[in-house]
Backbone as a printed PyTorch tensor [residue, N CA C, xyz], in Angstrom:
tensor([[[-20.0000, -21.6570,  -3.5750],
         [-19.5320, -22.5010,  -4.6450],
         [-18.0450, -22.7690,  -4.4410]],

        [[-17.4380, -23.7560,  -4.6570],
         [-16.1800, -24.3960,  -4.3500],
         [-15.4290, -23.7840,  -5.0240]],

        [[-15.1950, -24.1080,  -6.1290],
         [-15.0180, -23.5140,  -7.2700],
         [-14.7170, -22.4750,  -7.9540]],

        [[-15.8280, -21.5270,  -7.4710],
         [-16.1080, -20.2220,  -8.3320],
         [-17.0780, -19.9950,  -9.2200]],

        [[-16.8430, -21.3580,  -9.8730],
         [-17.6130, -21.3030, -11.0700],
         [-18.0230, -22.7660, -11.5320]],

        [[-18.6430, -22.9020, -12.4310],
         [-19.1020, -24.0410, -12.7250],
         [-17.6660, -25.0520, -13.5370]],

        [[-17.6010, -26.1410, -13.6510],
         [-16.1360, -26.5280, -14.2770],
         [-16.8270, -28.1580, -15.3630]],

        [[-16.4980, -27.8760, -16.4220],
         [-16.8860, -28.7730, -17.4020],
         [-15.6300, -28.9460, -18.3780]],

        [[-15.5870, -30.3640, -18.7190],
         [-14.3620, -30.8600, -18.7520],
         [-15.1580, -30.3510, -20.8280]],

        [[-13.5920, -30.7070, -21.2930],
         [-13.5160, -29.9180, -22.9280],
         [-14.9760, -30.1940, -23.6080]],

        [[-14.5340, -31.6990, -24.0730],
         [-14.9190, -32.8510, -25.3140],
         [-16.7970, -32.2800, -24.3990]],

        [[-16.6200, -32.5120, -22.9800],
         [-18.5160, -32.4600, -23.0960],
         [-19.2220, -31.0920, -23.3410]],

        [[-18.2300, -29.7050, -22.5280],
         [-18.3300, -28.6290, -23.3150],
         [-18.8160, -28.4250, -24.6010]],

        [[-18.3420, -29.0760, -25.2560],
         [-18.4740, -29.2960, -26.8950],
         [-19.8240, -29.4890, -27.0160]],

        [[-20.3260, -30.6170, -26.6630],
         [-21.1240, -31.3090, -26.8140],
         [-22.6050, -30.5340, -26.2090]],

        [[-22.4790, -30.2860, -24.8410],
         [-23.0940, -29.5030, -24.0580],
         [-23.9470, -28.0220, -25.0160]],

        [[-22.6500, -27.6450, -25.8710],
         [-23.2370, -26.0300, -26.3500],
         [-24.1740, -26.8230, -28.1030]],

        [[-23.7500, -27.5920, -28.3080],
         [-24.2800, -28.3680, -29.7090],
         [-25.9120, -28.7830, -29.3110]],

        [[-26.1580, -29.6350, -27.7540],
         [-27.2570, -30.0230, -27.6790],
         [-28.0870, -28.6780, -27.2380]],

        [[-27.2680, -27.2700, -26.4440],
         [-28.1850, -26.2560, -26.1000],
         [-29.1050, -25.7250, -26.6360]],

        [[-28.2670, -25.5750, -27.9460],
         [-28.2940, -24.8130, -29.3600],
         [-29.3610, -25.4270, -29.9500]],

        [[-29.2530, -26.7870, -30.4630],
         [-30.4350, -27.6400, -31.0360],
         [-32.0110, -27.7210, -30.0140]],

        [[-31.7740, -27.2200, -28.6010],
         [-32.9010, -27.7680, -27.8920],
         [-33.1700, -26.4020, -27.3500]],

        [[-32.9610, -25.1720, -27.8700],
         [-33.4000, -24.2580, -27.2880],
         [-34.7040, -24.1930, -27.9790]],

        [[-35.7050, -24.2200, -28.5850],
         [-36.9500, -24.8040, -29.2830],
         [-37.7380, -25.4630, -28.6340]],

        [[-37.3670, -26.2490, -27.2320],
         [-38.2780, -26.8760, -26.2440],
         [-39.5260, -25.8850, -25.7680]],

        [[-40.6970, -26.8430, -25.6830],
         [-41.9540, -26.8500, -25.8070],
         [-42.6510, -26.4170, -24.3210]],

        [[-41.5180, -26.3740, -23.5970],
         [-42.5200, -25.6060, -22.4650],
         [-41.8630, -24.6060, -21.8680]],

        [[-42.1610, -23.8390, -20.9700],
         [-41.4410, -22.5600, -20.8240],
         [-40.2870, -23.2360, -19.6470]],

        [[-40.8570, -23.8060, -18.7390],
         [-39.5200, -24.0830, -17.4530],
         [-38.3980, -24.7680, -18.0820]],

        [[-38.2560, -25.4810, -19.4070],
         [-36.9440, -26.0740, -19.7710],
         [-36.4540, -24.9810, -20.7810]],

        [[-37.2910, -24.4130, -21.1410],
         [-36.4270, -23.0980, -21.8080],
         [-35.8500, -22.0860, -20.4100]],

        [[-36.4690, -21.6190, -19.8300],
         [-35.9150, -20.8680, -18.8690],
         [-34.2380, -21.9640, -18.4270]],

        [[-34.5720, -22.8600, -17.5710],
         [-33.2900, -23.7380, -17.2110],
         [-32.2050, -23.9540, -17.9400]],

        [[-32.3190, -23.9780, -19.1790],
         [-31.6840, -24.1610, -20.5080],
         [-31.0420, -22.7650, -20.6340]],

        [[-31.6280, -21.8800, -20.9020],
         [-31.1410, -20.4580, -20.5220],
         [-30.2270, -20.0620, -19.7640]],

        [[-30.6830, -20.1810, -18.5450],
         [-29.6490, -19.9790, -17.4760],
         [-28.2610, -21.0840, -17.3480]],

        [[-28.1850, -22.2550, -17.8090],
         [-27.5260, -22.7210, -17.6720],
         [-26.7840, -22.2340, -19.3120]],

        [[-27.2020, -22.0670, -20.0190],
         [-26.6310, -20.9280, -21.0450],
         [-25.8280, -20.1400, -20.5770]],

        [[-26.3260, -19.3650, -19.6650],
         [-25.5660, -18.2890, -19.3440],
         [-24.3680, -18.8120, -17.9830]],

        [[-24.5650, -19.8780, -17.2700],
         [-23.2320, -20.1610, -16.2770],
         [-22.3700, -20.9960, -17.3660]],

        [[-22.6180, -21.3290, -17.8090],
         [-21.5000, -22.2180, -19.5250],
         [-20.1720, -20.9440, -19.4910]],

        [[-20.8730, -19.1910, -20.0550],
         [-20.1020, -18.1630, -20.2510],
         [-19.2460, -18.1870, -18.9750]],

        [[-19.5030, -18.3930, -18.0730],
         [-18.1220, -18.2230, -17.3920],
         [-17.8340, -19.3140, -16.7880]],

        [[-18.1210, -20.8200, -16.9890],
         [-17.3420, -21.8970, -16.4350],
         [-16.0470, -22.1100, -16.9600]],

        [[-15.0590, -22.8290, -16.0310],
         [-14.1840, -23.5970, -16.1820],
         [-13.7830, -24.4170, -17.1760]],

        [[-13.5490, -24.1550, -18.2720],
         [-13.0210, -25.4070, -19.4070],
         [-11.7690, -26.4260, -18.8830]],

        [[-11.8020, -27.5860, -18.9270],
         [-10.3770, -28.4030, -18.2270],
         [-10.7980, -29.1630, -19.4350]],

        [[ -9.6210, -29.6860, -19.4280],
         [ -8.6580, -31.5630, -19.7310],
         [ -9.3400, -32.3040, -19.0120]],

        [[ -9.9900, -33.4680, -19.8340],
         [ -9.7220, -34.8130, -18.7280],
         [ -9.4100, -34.6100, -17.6360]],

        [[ -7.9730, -34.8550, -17.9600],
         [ -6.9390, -35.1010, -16.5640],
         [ -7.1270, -34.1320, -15.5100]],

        [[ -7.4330, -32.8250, -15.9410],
         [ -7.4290, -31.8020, -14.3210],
         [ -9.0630, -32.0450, -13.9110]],

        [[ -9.7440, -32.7780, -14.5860],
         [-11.2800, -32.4170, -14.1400],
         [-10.7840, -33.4410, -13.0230]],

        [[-11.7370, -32.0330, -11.6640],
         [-12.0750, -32.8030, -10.3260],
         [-13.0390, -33.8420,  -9.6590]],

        [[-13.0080, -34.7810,  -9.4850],
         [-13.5780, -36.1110,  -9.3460],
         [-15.3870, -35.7110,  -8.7950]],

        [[-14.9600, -34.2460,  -7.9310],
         [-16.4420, -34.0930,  -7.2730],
         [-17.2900, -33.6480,  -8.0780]],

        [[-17.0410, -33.3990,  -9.3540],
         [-17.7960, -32.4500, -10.0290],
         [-18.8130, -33.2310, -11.0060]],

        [[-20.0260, -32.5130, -10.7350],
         [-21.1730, -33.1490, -11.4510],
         [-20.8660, -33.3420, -13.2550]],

        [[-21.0690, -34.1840, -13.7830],
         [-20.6780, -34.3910, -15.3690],
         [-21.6930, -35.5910, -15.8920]],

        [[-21.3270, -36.0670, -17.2420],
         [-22.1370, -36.8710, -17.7240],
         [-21.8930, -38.0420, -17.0050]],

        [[-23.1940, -38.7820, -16.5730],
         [-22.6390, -40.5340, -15.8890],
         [-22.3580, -40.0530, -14.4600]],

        [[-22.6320, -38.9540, -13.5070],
         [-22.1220, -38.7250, -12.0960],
         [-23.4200, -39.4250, -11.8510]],

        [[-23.0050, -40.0930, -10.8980],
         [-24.3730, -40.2810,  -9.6980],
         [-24.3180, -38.7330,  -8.5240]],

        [[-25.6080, -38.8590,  -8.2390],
         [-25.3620, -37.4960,  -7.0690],
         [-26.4310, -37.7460,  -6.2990]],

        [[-26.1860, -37.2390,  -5.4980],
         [-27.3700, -37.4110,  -4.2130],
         [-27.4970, -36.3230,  -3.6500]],

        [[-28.1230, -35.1900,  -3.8010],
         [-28.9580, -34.3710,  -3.5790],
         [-30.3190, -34.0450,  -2.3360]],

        [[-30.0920, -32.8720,  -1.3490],
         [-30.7130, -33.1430,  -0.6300],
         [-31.4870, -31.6240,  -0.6170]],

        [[-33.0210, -31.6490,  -0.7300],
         [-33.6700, -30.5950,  -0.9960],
         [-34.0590, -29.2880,   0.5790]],

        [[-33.7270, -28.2630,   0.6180],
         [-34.5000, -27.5260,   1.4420],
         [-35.7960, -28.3920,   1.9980]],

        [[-36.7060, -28.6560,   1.3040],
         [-37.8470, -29.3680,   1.6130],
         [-38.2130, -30.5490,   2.1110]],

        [[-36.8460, -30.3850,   2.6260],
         [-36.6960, -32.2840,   3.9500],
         [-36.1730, -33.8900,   2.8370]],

        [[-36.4370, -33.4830,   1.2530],
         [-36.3630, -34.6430,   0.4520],
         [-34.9170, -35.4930,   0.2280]],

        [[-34.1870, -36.1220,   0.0250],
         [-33.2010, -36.3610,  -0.6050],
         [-33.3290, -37.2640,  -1.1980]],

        [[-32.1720, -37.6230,  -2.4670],
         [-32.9140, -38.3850,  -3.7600],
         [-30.9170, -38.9420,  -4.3750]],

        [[-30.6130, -40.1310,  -5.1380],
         [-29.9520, -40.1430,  -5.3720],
         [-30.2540, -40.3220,  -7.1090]],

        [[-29.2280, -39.5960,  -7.7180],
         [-29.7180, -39.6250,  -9.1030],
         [-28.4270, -39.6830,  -9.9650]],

        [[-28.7050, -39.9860, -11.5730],
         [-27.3970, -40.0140, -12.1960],
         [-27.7860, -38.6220, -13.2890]],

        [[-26.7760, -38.2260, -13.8210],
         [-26.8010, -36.9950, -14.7620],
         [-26.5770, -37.6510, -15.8770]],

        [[-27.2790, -37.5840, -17.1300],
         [-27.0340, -38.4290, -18.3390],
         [-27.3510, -37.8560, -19.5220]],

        [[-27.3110, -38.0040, -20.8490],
         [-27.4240, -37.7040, -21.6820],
         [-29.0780, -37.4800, -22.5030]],

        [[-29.5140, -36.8170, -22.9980],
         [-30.8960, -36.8920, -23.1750],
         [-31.4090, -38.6290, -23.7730]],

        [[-30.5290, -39.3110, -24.7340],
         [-31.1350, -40.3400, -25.1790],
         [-30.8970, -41.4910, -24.0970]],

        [[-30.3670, -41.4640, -22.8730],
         [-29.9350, -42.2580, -22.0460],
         [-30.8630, -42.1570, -20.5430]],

        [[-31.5090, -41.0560, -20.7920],
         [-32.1770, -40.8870, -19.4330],
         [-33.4410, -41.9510, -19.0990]],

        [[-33.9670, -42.6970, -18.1340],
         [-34.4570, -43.3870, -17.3450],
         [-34.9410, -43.1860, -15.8000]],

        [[-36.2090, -42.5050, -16.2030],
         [-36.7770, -41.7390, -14.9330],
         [-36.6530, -43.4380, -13.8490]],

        [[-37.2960, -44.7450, -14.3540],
         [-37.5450, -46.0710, -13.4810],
         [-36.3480, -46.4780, -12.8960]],

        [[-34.8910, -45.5730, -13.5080],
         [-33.2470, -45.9230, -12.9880],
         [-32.6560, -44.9720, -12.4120]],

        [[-33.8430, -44.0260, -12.4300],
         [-33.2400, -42.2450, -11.3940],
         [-31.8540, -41.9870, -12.3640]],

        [[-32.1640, -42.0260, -13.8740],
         [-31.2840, -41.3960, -14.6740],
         [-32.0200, -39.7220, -15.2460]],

        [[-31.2930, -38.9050, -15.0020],
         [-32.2350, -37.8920, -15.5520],
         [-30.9160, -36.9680, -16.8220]],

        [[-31.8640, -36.4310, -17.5880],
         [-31.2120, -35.7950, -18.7260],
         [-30.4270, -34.5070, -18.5170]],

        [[-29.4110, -34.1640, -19.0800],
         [-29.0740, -32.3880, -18.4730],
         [-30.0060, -31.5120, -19.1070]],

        [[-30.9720, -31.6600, -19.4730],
         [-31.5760, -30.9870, -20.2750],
         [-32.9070, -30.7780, -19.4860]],

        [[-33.5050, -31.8260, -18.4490],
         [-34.5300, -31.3560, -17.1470],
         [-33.5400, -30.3320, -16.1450]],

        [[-34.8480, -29.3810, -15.9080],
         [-34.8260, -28.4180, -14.8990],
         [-33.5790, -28.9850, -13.9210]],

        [[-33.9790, -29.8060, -13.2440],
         [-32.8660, -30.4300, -12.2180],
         [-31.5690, -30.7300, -12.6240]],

        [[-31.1800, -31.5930, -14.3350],
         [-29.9210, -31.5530, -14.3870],
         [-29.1260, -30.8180, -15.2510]],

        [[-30.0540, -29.7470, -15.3670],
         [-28.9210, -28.6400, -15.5430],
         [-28.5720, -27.5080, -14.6140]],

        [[-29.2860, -27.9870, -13.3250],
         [-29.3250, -27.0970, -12.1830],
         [-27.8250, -27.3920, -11.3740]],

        [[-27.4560, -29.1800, -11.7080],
         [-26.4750, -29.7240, -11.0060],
         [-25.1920, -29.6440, -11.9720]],

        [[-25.7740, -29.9450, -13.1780],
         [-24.3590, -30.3040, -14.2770],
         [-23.3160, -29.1830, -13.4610]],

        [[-22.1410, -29.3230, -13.5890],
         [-20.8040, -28.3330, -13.5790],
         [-20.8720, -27.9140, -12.3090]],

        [[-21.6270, -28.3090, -10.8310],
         [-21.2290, -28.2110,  -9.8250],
         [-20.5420, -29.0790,  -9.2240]],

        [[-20.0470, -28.8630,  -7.4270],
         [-19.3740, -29.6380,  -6.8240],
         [-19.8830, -30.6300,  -5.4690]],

        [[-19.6180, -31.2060,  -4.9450],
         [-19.5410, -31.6470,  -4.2320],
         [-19.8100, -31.2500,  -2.7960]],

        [[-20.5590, -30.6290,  -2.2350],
         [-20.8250, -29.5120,  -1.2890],
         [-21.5160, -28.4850,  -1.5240]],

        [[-21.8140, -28.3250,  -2.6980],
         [-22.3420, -26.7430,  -3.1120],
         [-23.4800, -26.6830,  -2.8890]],

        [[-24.3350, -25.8430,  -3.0890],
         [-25.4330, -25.2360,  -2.8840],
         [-26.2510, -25.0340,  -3.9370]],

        [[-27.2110, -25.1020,  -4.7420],
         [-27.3950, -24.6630,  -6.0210],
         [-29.0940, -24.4530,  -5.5140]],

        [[-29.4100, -22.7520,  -6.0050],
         [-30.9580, -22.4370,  -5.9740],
         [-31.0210, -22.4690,  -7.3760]],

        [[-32.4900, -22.8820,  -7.7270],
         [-33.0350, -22.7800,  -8.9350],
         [-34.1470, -23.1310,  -9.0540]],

        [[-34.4330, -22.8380, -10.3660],
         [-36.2720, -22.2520, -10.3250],
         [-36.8710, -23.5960, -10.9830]],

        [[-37.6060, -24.7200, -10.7740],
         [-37.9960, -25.7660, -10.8430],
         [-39.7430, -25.1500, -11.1010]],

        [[-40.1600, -26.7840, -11.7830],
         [-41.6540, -26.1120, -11.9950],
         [-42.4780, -26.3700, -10.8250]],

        [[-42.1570, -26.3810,  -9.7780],
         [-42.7280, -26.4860,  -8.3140],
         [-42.2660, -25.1130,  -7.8880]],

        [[-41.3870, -24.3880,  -8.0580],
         [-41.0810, -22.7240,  -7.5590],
         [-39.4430, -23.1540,  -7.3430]],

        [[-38.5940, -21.9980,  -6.8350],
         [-37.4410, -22.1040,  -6.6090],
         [-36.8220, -22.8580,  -5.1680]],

        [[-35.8150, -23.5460,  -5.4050],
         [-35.4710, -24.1540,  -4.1840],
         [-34.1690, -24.4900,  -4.3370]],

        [[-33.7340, -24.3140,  -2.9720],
         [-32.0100, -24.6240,  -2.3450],
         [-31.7700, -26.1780,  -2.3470]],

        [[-30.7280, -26.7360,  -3.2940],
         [-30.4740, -28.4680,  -3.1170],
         [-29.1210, -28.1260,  -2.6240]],

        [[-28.6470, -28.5460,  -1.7980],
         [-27.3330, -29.4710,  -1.4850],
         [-26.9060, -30.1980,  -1.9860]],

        [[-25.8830, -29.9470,  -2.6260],
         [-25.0600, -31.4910,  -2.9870],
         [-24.3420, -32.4600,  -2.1690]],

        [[-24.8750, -33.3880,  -2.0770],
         [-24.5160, -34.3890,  -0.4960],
         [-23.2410, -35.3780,  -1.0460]],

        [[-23.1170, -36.2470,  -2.0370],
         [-22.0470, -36.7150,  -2.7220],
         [-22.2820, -36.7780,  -4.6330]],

        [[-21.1620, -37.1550,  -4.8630],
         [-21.0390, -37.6550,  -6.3520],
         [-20.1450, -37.8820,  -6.5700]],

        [[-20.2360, -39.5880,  -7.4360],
         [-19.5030, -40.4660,  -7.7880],
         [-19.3500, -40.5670,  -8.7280]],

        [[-18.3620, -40.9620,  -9.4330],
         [-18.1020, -40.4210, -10.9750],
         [-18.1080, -42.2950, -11.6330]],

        [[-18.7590, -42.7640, -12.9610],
         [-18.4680, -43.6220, -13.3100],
         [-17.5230, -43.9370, -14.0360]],

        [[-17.0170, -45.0420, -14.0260],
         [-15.5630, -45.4610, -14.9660],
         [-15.9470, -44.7470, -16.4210]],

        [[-17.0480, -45.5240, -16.5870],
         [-16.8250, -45.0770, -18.3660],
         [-18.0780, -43.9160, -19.0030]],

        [[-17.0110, -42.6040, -18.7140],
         [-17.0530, -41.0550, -18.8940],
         [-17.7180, -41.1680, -20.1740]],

        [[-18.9020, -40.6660, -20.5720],
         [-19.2380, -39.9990, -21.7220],
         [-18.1050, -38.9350, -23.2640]],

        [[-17.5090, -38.4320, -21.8430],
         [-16.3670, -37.7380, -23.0640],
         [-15.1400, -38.5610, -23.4520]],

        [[-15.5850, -39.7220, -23.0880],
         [-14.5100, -40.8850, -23.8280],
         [-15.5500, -41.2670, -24.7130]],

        [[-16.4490, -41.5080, -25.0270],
         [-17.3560, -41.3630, -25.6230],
         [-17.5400, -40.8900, -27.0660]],

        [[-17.6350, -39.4640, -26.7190],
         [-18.2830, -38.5440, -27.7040],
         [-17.2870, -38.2300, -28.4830]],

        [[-17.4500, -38.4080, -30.0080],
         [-17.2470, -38.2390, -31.1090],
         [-17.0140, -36.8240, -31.8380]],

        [[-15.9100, -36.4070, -30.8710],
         [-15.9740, -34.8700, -31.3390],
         [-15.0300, -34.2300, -32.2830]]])
């Protein structure tokens, strides 16, 4: 990990522990488990400013392109649950996968337990869009 640790900028922090909290109640066991664990890397991520958050780092609105142990690679955006669009490869932080990526970097490595079994993704790039969610959110 680049990093150390996972790094999530304030305002989505915020936001992030509000939707955990409300959606820990999900209806099948693999998004509770994912939800969980990403529960628990929250406790020791990185809180930043805006301004110091690093451009590589997965957040709301990143595109990422992801490349699986299993020969696959896929380019996808990280988005908000009411914004996600499986037909636009938008996925929610709240699926297995994007909370596997949220608060990583650019190079990293991330294993995690998917409802196909556990597997090693690469993070191959991510591009950050102009207009950030935590300009956004109403906090």
């Amino acid at each position: 990990m680049k990093y150390g640790s996972i790094i999530i900028e304030k305002k989505e922090y915020v936001y992030l522990k509000r939707i955990i909290n409300i959606s820990g109640y999900a209806k099948d066991f693999e998004t509770q488990q994912s939800l969980q664990k990403f529960s628990d890397e929250l406790q020791n991520a990185q809180i930043v400013d805006e301004e110091d958050m690093p451009e590589e780092i997965i957040r709301f609105n990143s595109k990422v392109t992801v490349a699986s142990e299993k020969g696959w690679e896929r380019t996808l955006q990280v988005v908000t649950p009411t914004e996600r669009d499986l037909k636009q490869n938008k996925i929610s932080f709240l699926t297995p996968m994007g909370s596997a990526l949220f608060g990583y970097s650019e190079g990293d490595t991330v294993t995690w337990d998917f409802p196909t079994g556990q597997q090693q993704l690469k993070i191959v790039a991510v591009a950050q869009e102009t207009n950030t969610v935590s300009k956004k959110l109403s906090i």
